[in-house]
C-alpha positions as CSV (number, residue, x, y, z in Angstrom):
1,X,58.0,-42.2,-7.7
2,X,60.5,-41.5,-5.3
3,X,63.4,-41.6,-7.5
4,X,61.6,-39.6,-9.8
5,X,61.9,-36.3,-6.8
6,X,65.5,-36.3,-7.1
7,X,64.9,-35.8,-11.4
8,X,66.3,-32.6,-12.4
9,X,65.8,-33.1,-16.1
10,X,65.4,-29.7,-17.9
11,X,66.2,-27.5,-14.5
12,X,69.2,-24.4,-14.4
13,X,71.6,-24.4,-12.0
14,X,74.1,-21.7,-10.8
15,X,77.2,-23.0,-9.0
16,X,79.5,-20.4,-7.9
17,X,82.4,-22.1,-6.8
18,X,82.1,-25.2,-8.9
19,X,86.1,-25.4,-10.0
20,X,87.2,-28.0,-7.5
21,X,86.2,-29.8,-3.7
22,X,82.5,-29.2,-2.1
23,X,81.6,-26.7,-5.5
24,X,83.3,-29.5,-8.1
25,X,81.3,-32.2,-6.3
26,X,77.9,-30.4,-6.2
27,X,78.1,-29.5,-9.5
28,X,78.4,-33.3,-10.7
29,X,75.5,-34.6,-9.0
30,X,73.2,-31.7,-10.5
31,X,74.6,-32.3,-14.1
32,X,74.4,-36.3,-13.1
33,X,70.1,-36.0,-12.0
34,X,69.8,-33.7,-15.4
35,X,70.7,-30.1,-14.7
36,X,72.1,-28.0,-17.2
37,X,75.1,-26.3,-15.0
38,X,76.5,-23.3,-15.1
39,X,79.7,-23.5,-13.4
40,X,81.6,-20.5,-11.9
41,X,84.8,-19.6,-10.3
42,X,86.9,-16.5,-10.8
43,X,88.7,-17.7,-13.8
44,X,86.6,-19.2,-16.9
45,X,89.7,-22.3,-16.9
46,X,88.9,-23.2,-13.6
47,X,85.8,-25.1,-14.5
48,X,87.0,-26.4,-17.6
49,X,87.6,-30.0,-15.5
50,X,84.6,-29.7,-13.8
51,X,82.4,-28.9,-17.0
52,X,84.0,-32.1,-18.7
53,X,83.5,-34.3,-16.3
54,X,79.7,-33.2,-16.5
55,X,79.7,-34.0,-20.0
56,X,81.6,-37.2,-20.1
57,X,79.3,-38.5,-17.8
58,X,76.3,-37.5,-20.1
59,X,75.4,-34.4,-18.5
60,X,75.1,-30.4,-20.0
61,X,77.2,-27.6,-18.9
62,X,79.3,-24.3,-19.3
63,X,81.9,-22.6,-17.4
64,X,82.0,-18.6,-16.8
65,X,83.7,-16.1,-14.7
66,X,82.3,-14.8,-11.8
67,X,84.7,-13.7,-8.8
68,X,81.5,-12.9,-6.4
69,X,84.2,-10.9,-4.0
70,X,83.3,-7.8,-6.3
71,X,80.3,-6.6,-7.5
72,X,81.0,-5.5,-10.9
73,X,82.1,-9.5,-11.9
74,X,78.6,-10.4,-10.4
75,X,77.1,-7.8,-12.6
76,X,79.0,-9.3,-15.5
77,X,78.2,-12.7,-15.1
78,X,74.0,-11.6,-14.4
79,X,74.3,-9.6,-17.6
80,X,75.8,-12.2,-19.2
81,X,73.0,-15.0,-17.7
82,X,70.3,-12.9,-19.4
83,X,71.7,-12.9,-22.8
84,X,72.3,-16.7,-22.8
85,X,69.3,-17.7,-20.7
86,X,67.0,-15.2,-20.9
87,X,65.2,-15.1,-17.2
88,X,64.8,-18.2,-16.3
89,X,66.7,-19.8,-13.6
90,X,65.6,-23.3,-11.5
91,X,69.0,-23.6,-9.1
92,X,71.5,-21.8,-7.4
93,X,74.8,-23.1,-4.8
94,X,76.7,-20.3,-3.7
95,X,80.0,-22.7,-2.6
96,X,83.0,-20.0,-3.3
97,X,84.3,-18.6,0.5
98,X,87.8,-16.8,1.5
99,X,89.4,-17.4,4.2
100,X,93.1,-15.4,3.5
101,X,93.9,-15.1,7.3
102,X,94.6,-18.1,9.7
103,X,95.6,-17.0,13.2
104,X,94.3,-15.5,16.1
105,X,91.5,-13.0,16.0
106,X,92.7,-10.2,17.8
107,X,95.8,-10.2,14.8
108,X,92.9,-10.0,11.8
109,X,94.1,-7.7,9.5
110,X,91.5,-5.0,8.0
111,X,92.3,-6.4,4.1
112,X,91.8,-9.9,5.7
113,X,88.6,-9.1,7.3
114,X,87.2,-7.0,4.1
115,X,87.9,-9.7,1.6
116,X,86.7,-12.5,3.7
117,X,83.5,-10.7,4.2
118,X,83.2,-9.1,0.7
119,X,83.2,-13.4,-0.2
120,X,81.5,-15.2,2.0
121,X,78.7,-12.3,3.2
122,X,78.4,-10.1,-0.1
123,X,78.6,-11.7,-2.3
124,X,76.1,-14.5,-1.1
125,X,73.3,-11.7,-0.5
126,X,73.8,-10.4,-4.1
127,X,73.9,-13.5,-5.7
128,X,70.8,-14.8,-4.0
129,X,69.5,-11.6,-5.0
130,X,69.6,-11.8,-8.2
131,X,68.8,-15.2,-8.4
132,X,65.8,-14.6,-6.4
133,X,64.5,-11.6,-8.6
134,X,64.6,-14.2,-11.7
135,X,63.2,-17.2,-9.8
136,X,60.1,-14.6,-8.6
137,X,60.1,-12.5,-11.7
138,X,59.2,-16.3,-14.1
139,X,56.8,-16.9,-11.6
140,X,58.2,-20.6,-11.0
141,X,60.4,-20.1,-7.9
142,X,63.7,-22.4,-7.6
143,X,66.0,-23.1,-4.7
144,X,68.8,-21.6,-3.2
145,X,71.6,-23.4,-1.2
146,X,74.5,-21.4,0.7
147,X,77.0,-23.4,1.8
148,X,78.1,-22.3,5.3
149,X,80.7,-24.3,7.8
150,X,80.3,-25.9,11.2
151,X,81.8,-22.7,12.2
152,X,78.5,-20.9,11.7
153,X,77.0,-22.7,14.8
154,X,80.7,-23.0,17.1
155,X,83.5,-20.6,15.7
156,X,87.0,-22.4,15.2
157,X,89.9,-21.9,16.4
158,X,92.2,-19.7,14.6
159,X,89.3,-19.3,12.3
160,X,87.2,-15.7,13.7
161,X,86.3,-13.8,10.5
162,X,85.4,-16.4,8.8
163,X,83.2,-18.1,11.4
164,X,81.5,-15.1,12.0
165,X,80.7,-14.7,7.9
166,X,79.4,-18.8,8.2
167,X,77.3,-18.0,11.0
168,X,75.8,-14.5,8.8
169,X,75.3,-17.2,5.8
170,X,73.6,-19.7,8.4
171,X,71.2,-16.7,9.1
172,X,71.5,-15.2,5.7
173,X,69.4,-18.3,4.8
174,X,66.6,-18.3,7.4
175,X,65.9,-14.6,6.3
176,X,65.7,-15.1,2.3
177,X,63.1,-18.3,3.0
178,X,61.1,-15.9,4.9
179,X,60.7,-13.0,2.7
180,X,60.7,-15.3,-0.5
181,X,58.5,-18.2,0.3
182,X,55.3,-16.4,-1.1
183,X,57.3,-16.6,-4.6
184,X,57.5,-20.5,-4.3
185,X,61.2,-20.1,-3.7
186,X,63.4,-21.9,-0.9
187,X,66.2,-21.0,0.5
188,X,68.5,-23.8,2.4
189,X,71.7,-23.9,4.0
190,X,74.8,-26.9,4.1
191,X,76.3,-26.8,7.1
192,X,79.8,-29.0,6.2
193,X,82.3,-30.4,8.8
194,X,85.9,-30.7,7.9
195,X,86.5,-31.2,4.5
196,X,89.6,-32.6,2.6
197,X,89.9,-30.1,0.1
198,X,92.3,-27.2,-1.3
199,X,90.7,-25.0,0.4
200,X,90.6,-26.2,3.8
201,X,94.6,-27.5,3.1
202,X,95.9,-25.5,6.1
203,X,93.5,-27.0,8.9
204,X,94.7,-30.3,8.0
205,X,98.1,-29.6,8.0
206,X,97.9,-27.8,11.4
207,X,98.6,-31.3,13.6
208,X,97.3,-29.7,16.4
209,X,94.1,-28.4,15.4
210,X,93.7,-32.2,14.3
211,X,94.5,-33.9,17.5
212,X,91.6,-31.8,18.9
213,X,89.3,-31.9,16.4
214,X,88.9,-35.6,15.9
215,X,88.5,-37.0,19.1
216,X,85.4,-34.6,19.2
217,X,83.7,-36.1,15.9
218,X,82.3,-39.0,16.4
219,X,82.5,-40.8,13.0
220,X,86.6,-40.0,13.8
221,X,87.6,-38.5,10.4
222,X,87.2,-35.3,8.1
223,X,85.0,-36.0,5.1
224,X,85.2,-35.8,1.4
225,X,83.7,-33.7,-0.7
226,X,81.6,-36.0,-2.3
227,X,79.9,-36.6,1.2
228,X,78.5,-33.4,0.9
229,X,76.9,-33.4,-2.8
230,X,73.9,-35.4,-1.6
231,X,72.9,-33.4,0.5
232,X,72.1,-30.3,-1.8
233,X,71.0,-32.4,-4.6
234,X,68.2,-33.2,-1.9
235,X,67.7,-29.6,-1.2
236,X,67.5,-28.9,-5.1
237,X,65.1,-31.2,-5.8
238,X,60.9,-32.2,-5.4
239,X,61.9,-34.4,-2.7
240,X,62.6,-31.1,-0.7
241,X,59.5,-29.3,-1.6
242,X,58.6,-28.7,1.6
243,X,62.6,-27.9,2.8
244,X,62.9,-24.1,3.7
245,X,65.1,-22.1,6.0
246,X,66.3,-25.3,7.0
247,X,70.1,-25.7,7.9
248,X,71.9,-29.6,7.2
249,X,74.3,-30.6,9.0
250,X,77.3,-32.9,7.9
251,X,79.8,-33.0,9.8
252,X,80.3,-36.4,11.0
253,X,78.8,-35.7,14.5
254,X,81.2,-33.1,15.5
255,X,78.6,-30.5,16.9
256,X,76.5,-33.6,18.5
């Protein structure tokens, strides 16, 4: 019975930012437990890998282009998601996030703050919007999981803009499973620690930023991406019926 919770069999799933890291992970353990997976990122190619390695493994999905820093390409893609799918839709993981500026705040740039927040506050509203208005419009709710940072809850160094956009998603989250719990649809947040990933390349190469962060995090290394992917199969799934507005934390102990 338990095993049978974490079952996706026949559920759709959205996963904007699916080509590689925390989004390429995710997006295998849905299409593993039986989700049919729509993978995005801003070019079609960029899932290509991810969408095979879905299928190799026995799983069902397609890649499409959604850069959710504009509106028009999230139009698109919804437009698009109608035509193919008609409605319906069980799962969605907003993972995609900019972060163009690495520095201190005070030097942000205005195209630096725009885009980051275009990204990672934007585009995560309008994309649970219009996953919400499907999941209440069939009248079967689904679940929503925004993947945030550690920095939502203690901003990093270097790091202002885009803490401040984490810490909006973190509360992003609590509001959406407010307004749209009457329509059977819950709204979760990740909360990751360091990651090794493409994305967060530059924190790992700054040796300084290291020797400070790991003496702090109690497990004493950054994680993987795969570390993560349990997580929101748990938040996607019956066994987290009950799970709503809540925010997970993985982060190896780092804000213990």
């Amino acid at each position: 019975m338990a095993r049978d919770q974490f079952n996706l069999d026949g559920k759709l799933a959205v996963v904007a930012g699916a080509s590689r890291g925390i989004g390429q992970s995710i997006a295998l353990i849905l299409g593993e437990y039986g989700a049919h997976v729509v993978a995005l990122s801003r070019g079609e190619d960029g899932c290509a890998e991810t969408v095979e390695l879905i299928r190799r493994g026995g799983g069902s999905a397609e890649a499409r282009a959604c850069h959710i820093g504009r509106m028009e390409s999230i139009e698109a893609f919804w437009t698009w998601f109608h035509r193919s799918h008609g409605d319906r839709l069980d799962i969605l993981v907003n993972n995609a996030a900019a972060n163009p500026y690495y520095g201190h705040i005070l030097d942000t740039d205005v195209a630096s703050f725009e885009k980051t927040v275009d990204v990672n506050l934007r585009g995560y509203f309008f994309m649970c919007v219009e996953a919400g208005r499907r999941m209440r419009d069939h009248g079967r709710g689904g679940a929503i999981v925004n993947v945030a940072s550690a920095n939502a809850l203690s901003p990093g160094d270097k790091q202002g803009v885009y803490s401040i956009t984490k810490a909006g998603i973190h509360n992003m989250g609590k509001a959406l499973a407010r307004e749209c719990g009457e329509y059977g649809i819950r709204v979760n947040t990740l909360v990751p620690g360091l990651t090794r990933t493409k994305f967060a390349q530059a924190l790992h190469d700054d040796e300084e930023f290291m020797a400070k962060q790991l003496p702090h995090t109690p497990l004493g290394r950054g994680a993987v991406p795969d570390e993560m992917a349990g997580a929101v199969l748990y938040l996607c799934s019956d066994a987290a019926s009950y799970t709503t507005g809540s925010s997970i934390v993985v982060d190896g102990g780092y804000l213990a």
